[in-house]
C-alpha atoms as a printed R data frame, in Angstrom:
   type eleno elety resid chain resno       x       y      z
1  ATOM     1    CA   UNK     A     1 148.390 104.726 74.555
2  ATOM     2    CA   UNK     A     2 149.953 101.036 75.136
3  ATOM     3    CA   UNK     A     3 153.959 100.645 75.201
4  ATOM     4    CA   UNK     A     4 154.994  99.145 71.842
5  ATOM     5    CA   UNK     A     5 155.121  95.632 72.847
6  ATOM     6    CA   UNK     A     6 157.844  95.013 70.224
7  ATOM     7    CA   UNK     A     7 160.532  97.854 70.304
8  ATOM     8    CA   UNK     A     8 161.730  96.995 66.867
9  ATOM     9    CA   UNK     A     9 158.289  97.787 65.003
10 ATOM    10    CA   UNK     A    10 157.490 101.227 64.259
11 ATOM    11    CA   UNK     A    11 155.282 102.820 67.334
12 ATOM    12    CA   UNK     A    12 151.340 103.347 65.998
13 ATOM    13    CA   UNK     A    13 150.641 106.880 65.372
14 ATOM    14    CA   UNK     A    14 148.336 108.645 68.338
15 ATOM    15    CA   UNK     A    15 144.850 109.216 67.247
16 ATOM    16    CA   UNK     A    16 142.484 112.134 67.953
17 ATOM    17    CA   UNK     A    17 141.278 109.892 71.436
18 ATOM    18    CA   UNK     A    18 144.972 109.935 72.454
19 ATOM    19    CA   UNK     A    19 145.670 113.582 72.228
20 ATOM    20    CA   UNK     A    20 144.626 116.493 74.828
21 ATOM    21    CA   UNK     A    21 141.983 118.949 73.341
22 ATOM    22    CA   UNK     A    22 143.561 121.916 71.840
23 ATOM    23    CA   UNK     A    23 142.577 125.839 72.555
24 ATOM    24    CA   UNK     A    24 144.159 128.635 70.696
25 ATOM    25    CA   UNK     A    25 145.306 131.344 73.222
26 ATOM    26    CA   UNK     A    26 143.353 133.907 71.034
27 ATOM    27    CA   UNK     A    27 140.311 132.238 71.948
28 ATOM    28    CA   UNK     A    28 141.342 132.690 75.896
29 ATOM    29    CA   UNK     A    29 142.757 135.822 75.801
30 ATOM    30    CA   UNK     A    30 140.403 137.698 73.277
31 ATOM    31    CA   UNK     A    31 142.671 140.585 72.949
32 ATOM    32    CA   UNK     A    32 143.701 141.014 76.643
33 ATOM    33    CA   UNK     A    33 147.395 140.261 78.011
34 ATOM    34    CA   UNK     A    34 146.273 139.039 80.879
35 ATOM    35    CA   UNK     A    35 143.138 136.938 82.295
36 ATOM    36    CA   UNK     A    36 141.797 135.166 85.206
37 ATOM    37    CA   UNK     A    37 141.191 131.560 85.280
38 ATOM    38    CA   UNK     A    38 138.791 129.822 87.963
39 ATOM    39    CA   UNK     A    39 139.647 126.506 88.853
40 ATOM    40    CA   UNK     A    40 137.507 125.231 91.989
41 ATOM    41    CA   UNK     A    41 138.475 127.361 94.660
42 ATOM    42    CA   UNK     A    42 141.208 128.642 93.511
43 ATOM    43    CA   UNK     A    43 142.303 131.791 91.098
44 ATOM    44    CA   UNK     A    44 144.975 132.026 88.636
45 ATOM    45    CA   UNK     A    45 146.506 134.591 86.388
46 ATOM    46    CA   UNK     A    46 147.779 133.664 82.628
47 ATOM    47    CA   UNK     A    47 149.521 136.843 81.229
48 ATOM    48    CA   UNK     A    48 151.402 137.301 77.606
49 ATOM    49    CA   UNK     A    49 154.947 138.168 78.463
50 ATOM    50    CA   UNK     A    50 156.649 140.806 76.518
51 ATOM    51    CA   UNK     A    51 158.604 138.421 74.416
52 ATOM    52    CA   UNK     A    52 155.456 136.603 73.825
53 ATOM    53    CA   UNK     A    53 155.239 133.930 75.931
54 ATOM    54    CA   UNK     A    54 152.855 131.942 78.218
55 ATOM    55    CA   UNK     A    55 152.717 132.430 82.681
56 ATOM    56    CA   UNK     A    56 150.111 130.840 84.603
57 ATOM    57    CA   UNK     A    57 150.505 132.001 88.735
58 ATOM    58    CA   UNK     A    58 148.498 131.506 91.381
């Protein structure tokens, strides 16, 4: 997305191009707390917290 050339006219809304894809974390996880994720050569670990939140380690 270009900077608004003119700062006093509302900024053009992002369209679908501009935005990053979007994944669920249901659709990762599929009913596990915690996975492994592959990324070249190296492995990671994204677990569900007890309060319900997001980690990704390496």
């Amino acid at each position: 997305m270009q900077p608004n050339p003119n700062p006093s006219a509302p900024a053009a809304a992002p369209t679908a191009a501009d935005l990053p894809p979007r994944v669920d974390s249901h659709q990762l996880l599929r009913g596990h707390r915690t996975i492994e994720i592959e990324h070249g050569e190296q492995r990671y670990t994204l677990r569900v917290t007890k309060d319900n939140k997001l980690i990704l380690t390496k």
